[in-house]
Structure formats: C-alpha cells, structure tokens
RODOVEX-619469 format. One record per residue: residue in three letters; x, y, z of N, C-alpha, C, O in turn. Coordinates in Angstrom, 2 decimals, decimal comma. Layout:
<atoms>
  code    neast   nnorth      nup   caeast  canorth     caup    ceast   cnorth      cup    oeast   onorth      oup
   ALA        X        Y        Z        X        Y        Z        X        Y        Z        X        Y        Z
...
</atoms>
This chain:
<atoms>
  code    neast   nnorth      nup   caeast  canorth     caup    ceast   cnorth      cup    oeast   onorth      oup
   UNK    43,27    -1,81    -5,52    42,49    -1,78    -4,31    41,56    -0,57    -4,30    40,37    -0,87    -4,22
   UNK    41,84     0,70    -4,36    41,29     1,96    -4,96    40,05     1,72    -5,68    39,00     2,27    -5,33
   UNK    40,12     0,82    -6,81    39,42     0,94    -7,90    38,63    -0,05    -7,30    37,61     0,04    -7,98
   UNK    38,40    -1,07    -6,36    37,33    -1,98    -5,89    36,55    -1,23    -4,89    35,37    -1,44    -4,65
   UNK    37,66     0,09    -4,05    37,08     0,76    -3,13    35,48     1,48    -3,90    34,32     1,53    -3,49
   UNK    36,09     1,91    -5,04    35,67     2,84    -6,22    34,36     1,91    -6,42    33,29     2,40    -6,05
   UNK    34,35     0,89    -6,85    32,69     0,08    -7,53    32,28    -0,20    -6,29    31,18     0,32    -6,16
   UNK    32,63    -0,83    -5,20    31,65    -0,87    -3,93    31,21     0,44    -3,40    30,09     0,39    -2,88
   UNK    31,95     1,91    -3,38    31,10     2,98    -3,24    30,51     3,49    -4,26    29,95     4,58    -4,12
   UNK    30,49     2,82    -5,57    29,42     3,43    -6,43    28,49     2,52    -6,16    27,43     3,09    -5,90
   UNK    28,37     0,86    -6,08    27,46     0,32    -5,55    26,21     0,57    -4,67    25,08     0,11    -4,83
   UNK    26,83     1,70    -3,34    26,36     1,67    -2,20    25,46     2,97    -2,88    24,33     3,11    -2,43
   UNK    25,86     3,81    -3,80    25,33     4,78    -4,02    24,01     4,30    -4,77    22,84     4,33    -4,38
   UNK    24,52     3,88    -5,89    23,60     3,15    -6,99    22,30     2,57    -5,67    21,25     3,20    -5,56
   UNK    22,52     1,63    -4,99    21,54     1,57    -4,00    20,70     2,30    -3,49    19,50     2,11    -3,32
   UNK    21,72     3,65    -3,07    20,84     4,45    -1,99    20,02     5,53    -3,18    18,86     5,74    -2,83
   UNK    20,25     5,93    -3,94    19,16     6,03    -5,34    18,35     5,93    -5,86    17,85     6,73    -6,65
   UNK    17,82     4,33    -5,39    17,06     3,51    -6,45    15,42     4,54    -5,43    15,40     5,23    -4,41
   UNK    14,48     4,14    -6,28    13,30     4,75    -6,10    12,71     3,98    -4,61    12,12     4,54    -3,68
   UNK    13,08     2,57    -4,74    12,57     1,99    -3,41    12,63     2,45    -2,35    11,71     2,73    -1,57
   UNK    14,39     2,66    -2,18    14,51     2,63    -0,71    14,02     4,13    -0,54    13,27     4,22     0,43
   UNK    14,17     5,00    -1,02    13,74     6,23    -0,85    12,20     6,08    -0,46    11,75     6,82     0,41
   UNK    11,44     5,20    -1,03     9,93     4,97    -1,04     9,99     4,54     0,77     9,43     5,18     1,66
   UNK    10,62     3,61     0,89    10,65     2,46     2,04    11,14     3,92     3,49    10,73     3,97     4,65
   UNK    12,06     4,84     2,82    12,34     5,40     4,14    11,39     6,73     4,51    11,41     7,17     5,66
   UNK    10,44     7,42     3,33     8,95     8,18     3,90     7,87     7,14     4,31     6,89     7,41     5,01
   UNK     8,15     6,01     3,82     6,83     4,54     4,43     7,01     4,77     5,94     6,09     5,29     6,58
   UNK     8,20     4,40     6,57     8,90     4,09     7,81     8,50     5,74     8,75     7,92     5,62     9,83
   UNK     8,85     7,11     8,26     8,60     8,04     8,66     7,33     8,53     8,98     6,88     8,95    10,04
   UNK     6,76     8,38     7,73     4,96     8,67     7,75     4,51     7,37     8,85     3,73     7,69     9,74
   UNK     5,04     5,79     8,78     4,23     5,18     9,88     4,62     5,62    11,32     3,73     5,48    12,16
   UNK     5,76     6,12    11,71     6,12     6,64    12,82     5,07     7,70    12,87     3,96     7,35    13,28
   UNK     5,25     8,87    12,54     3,96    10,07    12,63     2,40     9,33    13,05     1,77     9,73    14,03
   UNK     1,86     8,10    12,07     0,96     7,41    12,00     0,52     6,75    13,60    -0,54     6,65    14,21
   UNK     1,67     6,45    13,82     1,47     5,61    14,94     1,71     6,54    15,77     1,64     5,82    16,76
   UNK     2,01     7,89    16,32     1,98     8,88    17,17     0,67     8,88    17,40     0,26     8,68    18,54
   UNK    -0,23     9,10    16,28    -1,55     9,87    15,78    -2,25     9,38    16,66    -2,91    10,02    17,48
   UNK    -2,12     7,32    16,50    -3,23     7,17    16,45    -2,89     6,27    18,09    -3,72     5,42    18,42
   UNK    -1,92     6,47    18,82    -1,81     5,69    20,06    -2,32     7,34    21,06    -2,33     7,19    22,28
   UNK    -2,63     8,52    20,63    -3,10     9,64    20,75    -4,46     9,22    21,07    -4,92     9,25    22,21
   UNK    -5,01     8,88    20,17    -6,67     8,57    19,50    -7,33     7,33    20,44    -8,52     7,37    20,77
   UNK    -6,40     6,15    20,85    -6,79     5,24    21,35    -7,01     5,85    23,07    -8,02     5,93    23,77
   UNK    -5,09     6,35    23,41    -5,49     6,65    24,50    -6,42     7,72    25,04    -6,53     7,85    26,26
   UNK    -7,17     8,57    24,10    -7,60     9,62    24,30    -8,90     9,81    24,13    -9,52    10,76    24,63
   UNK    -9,61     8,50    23,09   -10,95     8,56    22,98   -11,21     6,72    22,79   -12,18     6,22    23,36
   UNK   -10,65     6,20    22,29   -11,05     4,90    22,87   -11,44     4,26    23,85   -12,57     3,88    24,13
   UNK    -9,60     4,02    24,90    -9,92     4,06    25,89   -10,61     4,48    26,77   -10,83     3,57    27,58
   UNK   -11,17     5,57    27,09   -12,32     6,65    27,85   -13,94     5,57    27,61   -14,79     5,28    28,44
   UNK   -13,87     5,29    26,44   -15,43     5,12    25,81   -15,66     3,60    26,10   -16,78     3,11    25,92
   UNK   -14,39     2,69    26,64   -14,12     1,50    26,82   -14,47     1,57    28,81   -15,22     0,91    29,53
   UNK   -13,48     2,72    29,09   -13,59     3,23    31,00   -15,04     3,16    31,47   -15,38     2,93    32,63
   UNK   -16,20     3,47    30,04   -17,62     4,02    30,77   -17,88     2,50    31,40   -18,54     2,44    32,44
   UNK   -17,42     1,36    30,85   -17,98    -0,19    30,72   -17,05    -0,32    32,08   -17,65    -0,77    33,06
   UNK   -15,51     0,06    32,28   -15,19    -0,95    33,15   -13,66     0,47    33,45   -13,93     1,65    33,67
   UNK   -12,19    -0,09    33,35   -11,35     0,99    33,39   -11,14     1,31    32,33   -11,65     0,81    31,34
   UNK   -10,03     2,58    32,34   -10,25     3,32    31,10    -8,58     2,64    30,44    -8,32     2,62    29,24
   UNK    -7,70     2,16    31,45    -6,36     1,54    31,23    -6,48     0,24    31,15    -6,67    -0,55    32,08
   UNK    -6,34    -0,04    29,74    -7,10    -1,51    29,61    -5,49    -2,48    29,74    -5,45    -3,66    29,40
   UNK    -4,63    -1,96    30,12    -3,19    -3,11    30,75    -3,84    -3,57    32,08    -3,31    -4,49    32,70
   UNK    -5,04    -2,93    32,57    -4,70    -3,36    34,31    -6,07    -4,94    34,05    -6,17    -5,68    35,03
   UNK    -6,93    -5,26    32,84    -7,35    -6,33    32,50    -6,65    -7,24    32,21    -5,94    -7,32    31,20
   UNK    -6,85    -8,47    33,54    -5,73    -9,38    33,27    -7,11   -10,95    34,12    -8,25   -10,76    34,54
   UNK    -6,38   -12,17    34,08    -6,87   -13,71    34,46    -5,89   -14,17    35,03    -4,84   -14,22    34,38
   UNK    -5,93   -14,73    36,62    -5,42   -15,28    36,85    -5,75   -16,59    37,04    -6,70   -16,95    37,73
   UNK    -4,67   -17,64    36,19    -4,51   -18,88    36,41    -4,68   -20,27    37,44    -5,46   -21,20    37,63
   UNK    -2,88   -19,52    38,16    -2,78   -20,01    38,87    -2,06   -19,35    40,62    -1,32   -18,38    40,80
   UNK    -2,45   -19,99    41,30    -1,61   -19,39    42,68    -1,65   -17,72    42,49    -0,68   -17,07    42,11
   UNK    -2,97   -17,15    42,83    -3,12   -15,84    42,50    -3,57   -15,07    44,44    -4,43   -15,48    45,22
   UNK    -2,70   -14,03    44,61    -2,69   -13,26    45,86    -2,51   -12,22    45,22    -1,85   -12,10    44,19
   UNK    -3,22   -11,26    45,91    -2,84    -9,81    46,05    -3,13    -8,85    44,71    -2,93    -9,60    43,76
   UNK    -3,47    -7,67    44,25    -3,91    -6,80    43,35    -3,06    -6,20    42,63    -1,90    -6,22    43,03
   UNK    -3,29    -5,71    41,74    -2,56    -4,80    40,61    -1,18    -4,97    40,46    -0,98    -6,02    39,86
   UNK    -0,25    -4,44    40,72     1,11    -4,62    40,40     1,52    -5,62    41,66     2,48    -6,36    41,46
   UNK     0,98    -5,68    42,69     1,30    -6,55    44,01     1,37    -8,00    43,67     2,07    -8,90    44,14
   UNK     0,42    -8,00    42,67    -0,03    -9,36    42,62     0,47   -10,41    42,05     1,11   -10,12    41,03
   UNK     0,42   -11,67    42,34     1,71   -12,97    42,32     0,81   -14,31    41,96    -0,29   -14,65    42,40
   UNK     1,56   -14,83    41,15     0,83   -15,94    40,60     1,04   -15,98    39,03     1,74   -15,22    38,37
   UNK     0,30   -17,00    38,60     0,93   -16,80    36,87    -0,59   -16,10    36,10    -1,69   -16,65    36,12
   UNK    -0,26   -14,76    35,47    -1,60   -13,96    35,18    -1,45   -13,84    33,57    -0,41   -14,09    32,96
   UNK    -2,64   -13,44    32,99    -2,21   -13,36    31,80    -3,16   -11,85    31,40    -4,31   -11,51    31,66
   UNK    -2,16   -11,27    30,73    -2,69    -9,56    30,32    -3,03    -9,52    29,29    -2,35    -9,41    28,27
   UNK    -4,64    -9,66    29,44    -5,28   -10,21    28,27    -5,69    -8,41    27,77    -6,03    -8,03    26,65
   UNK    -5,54    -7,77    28,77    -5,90    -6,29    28,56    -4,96    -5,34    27,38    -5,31    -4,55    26,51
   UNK    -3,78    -5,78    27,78    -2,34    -5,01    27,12    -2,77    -5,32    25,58    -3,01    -4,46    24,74
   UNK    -2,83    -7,05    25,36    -3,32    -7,61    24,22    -4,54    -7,04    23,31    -4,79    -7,15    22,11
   UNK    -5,22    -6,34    24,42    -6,63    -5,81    23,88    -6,17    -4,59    22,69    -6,41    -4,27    21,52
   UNK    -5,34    -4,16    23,88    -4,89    -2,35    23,60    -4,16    -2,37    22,16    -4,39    -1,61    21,22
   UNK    -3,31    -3,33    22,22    -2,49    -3,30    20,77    -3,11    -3,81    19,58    -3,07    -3,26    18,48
   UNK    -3,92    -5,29    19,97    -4,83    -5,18    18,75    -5,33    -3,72    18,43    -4,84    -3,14    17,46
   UNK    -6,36    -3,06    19,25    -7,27    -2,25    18,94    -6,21    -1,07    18,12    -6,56    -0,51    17,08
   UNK    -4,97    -0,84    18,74    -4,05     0,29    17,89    -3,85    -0,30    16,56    -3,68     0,44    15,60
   UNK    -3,85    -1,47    16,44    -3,19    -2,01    15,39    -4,15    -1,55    14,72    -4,17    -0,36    14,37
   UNK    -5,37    -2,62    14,34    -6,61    -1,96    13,76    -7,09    -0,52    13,21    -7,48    -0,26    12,08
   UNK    -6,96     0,25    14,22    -6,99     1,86    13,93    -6,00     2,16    13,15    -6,34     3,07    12,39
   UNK    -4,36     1,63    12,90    -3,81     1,84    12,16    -4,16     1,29    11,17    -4,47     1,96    10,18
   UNK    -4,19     0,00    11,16    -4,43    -0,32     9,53    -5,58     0,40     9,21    -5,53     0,79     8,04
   UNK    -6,48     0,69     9,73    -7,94     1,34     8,85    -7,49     2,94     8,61    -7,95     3,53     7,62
   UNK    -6,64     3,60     9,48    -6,28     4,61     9,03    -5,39     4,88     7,79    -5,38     5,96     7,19
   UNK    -4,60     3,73     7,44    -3,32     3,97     6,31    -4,42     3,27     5,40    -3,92     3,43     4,29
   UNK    -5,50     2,66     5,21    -6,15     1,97     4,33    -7,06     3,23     3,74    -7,11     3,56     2,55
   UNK    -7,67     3,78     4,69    -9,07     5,09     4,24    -8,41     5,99     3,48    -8,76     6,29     2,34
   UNK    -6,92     6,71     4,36    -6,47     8,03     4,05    -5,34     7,34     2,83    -5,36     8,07     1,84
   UNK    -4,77     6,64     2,72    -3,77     6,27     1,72    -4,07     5,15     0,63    -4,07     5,45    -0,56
   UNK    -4,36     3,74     1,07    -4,22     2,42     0,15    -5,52     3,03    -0,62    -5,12     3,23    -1,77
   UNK    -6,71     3,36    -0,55    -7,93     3,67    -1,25    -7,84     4,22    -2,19    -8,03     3,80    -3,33
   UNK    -7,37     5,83    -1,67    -7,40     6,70    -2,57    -6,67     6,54    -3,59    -7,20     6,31    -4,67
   UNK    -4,93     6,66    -3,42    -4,36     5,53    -4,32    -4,40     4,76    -5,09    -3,68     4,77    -6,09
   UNK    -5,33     3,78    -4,80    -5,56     2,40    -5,68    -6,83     3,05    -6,66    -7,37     2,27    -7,45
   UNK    -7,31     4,43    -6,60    -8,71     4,72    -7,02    -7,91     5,41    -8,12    -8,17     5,15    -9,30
   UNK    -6,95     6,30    -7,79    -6,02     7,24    -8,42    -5,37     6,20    -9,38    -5,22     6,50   -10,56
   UNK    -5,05     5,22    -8,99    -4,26     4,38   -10,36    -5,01     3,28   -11,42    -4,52     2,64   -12,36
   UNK    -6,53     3,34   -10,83    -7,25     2,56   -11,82    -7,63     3,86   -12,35    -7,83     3,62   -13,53
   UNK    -7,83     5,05   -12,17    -8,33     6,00   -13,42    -7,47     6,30   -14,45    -7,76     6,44   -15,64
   UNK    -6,15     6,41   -13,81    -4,72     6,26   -14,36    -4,67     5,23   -15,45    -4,39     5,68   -16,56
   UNK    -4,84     4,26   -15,38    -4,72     3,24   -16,07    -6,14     2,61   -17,12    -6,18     1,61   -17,84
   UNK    -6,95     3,40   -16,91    -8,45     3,35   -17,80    -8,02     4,41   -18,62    -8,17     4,33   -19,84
   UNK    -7,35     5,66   -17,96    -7,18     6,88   -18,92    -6,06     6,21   -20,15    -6,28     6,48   -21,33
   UNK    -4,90     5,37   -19,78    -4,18     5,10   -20,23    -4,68     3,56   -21,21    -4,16     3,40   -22,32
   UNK    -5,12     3,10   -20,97    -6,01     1,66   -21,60    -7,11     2,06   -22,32    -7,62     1,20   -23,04
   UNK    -7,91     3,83   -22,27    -8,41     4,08   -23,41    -7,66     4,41   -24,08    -7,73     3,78   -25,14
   UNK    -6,19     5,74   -24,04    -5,56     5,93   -25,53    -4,94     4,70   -26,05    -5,15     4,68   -27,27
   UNK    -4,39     3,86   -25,75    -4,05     2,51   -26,21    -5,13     1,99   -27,17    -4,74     1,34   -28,14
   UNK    -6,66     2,25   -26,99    -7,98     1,90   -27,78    -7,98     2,59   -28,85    -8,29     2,24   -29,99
   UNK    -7,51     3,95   -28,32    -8,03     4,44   -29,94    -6,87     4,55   -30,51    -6,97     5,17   -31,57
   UNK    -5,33     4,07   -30,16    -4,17     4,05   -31,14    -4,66     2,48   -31,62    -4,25     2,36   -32,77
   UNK    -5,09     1,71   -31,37    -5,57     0,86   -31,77    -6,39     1,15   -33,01    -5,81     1,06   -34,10
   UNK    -7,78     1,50   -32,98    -8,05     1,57   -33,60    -8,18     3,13   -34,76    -9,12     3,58   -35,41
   UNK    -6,81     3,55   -34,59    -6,19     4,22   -35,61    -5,83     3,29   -36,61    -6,26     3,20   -37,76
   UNK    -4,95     2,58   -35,99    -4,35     1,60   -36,63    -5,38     0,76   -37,65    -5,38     0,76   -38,88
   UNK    -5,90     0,35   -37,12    -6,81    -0,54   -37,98    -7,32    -0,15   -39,22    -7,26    -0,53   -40,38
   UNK    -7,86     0,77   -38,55    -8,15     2,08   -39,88    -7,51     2,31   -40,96    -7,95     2,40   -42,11
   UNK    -6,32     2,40   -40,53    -5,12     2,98   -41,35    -4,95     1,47   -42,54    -5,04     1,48   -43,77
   UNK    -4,80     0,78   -42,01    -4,63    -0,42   -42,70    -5,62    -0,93   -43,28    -5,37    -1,64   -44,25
   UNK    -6,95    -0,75   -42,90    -7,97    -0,83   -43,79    -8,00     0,44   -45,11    -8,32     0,25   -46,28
   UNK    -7,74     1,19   -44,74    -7,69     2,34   -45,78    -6,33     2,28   -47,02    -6,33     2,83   -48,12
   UNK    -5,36     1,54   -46,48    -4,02     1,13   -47,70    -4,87     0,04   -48,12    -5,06     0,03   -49,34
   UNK    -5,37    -0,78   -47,52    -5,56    -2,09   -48,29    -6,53    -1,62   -49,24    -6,36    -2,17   -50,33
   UNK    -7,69    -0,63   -49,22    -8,98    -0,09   -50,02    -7,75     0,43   -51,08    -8,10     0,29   -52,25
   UNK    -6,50     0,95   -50,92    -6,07     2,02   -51,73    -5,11     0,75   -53,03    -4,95     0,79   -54,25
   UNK    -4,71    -0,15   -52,03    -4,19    -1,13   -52,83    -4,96    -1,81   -54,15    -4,57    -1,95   -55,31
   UNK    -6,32    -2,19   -53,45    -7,53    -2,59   -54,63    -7,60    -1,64   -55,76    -7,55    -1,96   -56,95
   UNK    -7,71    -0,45   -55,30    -7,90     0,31   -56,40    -7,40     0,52   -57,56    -7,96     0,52   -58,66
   UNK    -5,84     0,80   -57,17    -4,57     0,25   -58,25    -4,14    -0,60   -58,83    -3,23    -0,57   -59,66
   UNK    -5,23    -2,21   -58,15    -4,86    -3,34   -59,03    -5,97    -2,85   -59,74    -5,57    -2,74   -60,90
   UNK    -7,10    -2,52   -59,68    -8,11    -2,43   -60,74    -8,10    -1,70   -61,64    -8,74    -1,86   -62,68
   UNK    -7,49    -0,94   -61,41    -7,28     0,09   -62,65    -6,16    -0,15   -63,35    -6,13     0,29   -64,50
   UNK    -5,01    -0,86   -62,87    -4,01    -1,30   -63,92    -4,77    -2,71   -65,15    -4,41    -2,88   -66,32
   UNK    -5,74    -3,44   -64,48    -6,64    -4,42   -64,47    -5,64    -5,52   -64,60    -5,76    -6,41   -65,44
   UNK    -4,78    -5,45   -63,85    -4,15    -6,94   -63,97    -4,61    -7,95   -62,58    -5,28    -7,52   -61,64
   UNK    -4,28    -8,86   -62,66    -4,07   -10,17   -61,30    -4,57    -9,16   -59,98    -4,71    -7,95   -59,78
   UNK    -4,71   -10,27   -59,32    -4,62    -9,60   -57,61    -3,63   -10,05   -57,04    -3,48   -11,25   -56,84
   UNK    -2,54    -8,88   -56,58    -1,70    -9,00   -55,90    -1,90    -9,52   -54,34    -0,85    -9,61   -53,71
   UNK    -2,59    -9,73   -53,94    -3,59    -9,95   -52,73    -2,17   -11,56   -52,33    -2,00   -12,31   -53,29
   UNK    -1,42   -11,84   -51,15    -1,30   -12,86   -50,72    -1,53   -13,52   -49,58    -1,25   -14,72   -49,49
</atoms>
C-alpha cells in the first residue's frame, strides 16, 4: 500500500514539474495583473472618451422590450444591457491587443530569428557535408588512377 502511496506521489510530483504547468500558472498570473491593467484603462480613459458622446458608465445603456416603467435600477419590464455587453467586449479587445503587441509579436519575431539563425547553421553543416564527400570521392579517383586498375566506382 506504501509503495502505491509512493508512485502516485511521485506521479503528482512528476506532474507538478513538467515545464507546462509551470508555463500555464505565470500565463494565469500575468493575465490576472493583465486584466487589472487594462479594466484600469477602460474605466479610466475609455469610458470618459465614450461619456463625451453620451454616459461615461456604459452598464446604465440598456432597450427595453417589453412592459417597460420607471428608470435606472427602478425600472421593470424585460430590458436588455446591451451596455454591460459593450464594456466587456471593449475589455476583452484591449486585452487581446495588449497580450498580442507586448507578448504574442515580439515572441513569434524572437523565434523566427531563432529558427533562421538555427536553419542557417543546419545550411552550412549541410553543405560541409557535401563538400566533404565530394572531396573523398575526388580523393578516391585519384588512387584508382594511379594504381591504374578498374573503377571501383558502384
């Protein structure tokens, strides 16, 4: 029993190890920070620049349907908060363009140079190689010719 205790807590370890989840739990941290930043940014300069047009609290933009009395939180009937909807798209957006500019870009720019740097030495071990084997095969000719027998060539 011990010894099953023993491989399911090396299991759990072996898990908590691996490069992913470690990756997955600064992803989760940095988007928390991220999303501080930028619900900061919306409420603080979006919204305002949205207020000059109409309010600056875009939850209180709403349609009512049906059987509609009375204003703002008073108000009764079936409404739909097309405003709230506004607000989270627009955070959403700012987030994705923020983790896209400051992170996915640079990144993806950083690993195609990475990988050109790395896909040229691959070129010229390549054509080391070639070389090399062109230069035994020149060295091979030589020694059949001067022994002057057959060509070993198959």
């Amino acid at each position: 029993m011990s010894e099953k205790k023993a491989s399911v807590l090396q299991g759990f370890k072996a898990f908590l190890m691996r490069g992913n989840v470690v990756d997955l739990a600064v992803a989760v941290v940095i988007g928390a920070a991220f999303t501080n930043i930028v619900n900061s940014v919306v409420k603080g300069i979006i919204n305002p620049v949205i207020g000059t047009i109409g309010t600056q609290n875009l939850d209180s933009y709403s349609s009512c349907i049906k059987g509609c009395h009375g204003t703002g939180a008073n108000a009764k009937g079936v409404q739909i908060l097309w405003g709230s909807v506004l607000g989270a798209t627009l955070t959403f957006v700012i987030t994705a363009a923020v983790v896209y500019f400051l992170m996915v870009l640079p990144m993806s720019k950083y690993l195609a140079v990475v990988e050109a740097r790395r896909k040229a030495k691959e070129g010229t071990q390549e054509v080391m190689d070639v070389t090399e084997l062109e230069v035994l095969k020149e060295i091979r000719d030589e020694l059949v010719a001067q022994r002057g027998s057959g060509d070993y060539r198959r």
